[in-house]
Steps between C-alpha positions, in 0.01 A plus 500: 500500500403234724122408551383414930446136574088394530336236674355225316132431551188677475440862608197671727356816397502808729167468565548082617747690673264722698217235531752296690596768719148588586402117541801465755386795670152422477583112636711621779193751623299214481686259700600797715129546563466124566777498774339801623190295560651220665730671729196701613305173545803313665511771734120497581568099522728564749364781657129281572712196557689653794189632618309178465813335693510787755096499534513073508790503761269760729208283474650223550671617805165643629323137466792379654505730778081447485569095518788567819201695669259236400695216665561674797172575588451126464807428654338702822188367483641171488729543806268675644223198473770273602575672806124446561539182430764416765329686772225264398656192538671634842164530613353192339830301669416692888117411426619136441724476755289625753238256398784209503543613856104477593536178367765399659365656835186190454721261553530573835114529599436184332782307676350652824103366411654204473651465837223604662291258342794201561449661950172500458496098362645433875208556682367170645116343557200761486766790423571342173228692328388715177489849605483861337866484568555224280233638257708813504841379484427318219350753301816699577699181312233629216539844482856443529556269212261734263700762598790354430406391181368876392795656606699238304253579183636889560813410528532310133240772366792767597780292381315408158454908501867598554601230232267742264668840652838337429392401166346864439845682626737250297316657181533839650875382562561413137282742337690796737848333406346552116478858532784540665706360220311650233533829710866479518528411114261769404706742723836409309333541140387858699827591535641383164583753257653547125806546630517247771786232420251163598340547216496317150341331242295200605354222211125489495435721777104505412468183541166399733632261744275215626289536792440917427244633658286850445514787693117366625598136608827652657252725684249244563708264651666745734164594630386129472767421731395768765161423451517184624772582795179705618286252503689277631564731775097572577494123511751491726399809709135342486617160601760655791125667618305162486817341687500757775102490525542132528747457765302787718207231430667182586664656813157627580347143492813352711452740765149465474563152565759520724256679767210229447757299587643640720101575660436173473803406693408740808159349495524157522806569773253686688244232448771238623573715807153517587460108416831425725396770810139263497634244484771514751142659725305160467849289559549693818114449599487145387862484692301653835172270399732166548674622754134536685403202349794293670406678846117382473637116405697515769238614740268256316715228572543597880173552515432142346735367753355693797152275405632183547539514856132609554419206291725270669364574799097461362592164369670395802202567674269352295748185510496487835144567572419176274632304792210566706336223652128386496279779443724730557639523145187758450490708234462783714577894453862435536517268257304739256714745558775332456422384138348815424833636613703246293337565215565889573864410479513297268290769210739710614791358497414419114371822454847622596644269290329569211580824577891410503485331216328773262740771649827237415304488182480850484862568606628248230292705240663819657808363467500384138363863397784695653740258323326597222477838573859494615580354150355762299626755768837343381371546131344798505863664677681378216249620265562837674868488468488397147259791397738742707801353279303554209386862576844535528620344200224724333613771589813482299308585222371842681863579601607415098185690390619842681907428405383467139284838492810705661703373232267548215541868608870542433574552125791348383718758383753273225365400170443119518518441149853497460473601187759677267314769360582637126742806498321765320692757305 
């Protein structure tokens, strides 16, 4: 009978047998158990990490949403200060402008002060003098020229000012075309989601790029920048109130002038008038005085002539008379009479000579005075018409005076600036 094959080698007992079979069993419980564990904690991994993603994603969405909100209020108050800004400078440009124009409208008076004082250089002999109207017109060349140069100091005061406005809204300008590009990329990270195709891995996104700044300094310089827009615009509004108070001042002192002036102009025509109307009086009366004067040399000299014949005849008489003979040639009352009688005619007849002679004299005096008066007569009618021509060269300056207050009424109703103002989304 045959006899089965064995295998070579050692043989277990039953019990190795069974110990084997329970350590299997009791291995595979215990890596069972272990699995257990980590599928359990896996799944809590991934359970928190979802959340954790989910929860990060929300937040992250809310601070962006809270950082959108945050730039646009910025974003308005920046247009909205910029705005301010240009309404500013519109008024800043009409206050300048307007004061351009006032001084502008002085070159006009001064041009006319000068006239009058060229007219009034005409006047000839005694007329050529000193008076309040000189005194006045050149005080107007004063005012004028301080005027002048005030309104000129306003004028570079408000252009130095809108230099500092325009500075002020070009860093509004860039700090509002900031936001609005951080807006819009803020917006698009908004809208990104996990399943939005523009989005992939990126090397080093945590990187801190130069020139970061914090939430504060971001703030800061925001309000910085509006900060000083305001100020600059209280300057501006302050200065635009000095500039108005100063041309109501200057114009006050022109017109103020202007009617001394002007005064002064009425008076000393009135006072030429007056001078001219007496004169032209004491011409005509010294004019009537010859005229009688030349009527009693006339008579004078008839009357000197009418003399001679008396004496003629007394000396003829007394001639003759010597050519009495013996004593005859007595000195008798004839012959006293007769001298007594020539020497009647003869005091007379230089008496009226005398006479003659002082009223020629007289008459020669009367003469030379009205060509003297007749000369400043002459003078004082050119004087006259020279102060007429310059009354009405002065008033030039009232006619300007009331053309420039209509048109400071009207308001223009185009912005002057010309400027290109920012588009604001």
């Amino acid at each position: 009978m045959a006899t089965p094959s064995m295998k070579p080698g050692l043989r277990c007992g039953v019990s190795d047998w069974e110990n084997n079979n329970t350590q299997i069993s009791r291995t595979a419980e215990h890596m069972r158990q272990i699995s257990h564990l980590i599928r359990q904690e896996g799944r809590a991994l991934r359970n928190e990490t979802t959340s954790k993603v989910i929860c990060d994603e929300y937040d992250n969405s809310c601070r962006l949403s809270d950082r959108v909100r945050d730039i646009t209020h910025w974003k308005k108050s920046l247009e909205a200060c910029a705005l301010k800004v240009d309404s500013e400078m519109d008024l800043l440009i009409l206050a300048k402008e307007e004061t351009e124009r006032a001084l502008a409208a002085t070159v006009l008076p001064l041009e006319v002060t000068a006239e009058c004082l060229t007219l009034r250089e005409g006047r000839r002999g005694n007329e050529l003098v000193s008076d309040l109207v000189e005194a006045e017109l050149k005080k107007e060349v004063e005012v004028i020229t301080v005027v002048q140069r005030v309104l000129q100091n306003s004028i570079d005061q408000a252009f130095q000012q809108l230099c500092l406005l325009q500075e002020a809204r070009h860093q509004l300008t860039l700090d509002l075309q900031h936001k609005m590009e951080a807006l819009d990329v803020d917006i698009y990270c908004l809208s990104l989601t996990v399943t939005s195709p523009e989005i992939s891995l990126k090397p080093n996104p945590t990187r801190v790029l130069p020139g970061s700044t914090t939430p504060q300094q971001w703030e800061q310089f925001s309000h910085g920048n509006i900060s000083r827009a305001k100020d600059e615009m209280q300057n501006s509004l302050q200065l635009r109130e000095n500039i108005s108070l100063t041309r109501t001042q200057v114009q006050n002192e022109l017109d103020a002038q202007r009617i001394a002036t002007e005064f002064a102009f009425r008076k000393h025509t009135h006072h030429l008038e007056q001078a001219q109307q007496e004169l032209q009086w004491q011409l005509k009366t010294t004019q009537d005085e010859i005229s009688e004067l030349e009527k009693d040399i006339r008579e004078l000299e008839r009357d000197v002539q009418a003399e001679m014949a008396p004496l003629k005849l007394v000396h003829t008489r007394l001639e003759n008379r010597t050519k009495r003979p013996g004593m005859d040639l007595c000195r008798d009352d004839v012959q006293y009479g007769l001298v007594e009688e020539s020497k009647h005619l003869d005091s007379t007849i230089l008496a009226l000579k005398q006479k003659l002679a002082q009223t020629q004299d007289s008459l020669q005096s009367l003469r030379k005075h009205e060509a003297q008066m007749l000369e400043d007569l002459s003078c004082k009618k050119e004087a006259l018409s020279l102060e007429q021509r310059s009354v009405k060269t002065h008033q030039r300056m009232t006619l300007a005076a009331k053309t420039e207050a209509s048109l400071s009424a009207v308001v223009p109703l185009t912005n002057s600036s010309n400027r290109h103002k920012l588009e604001m989304a």
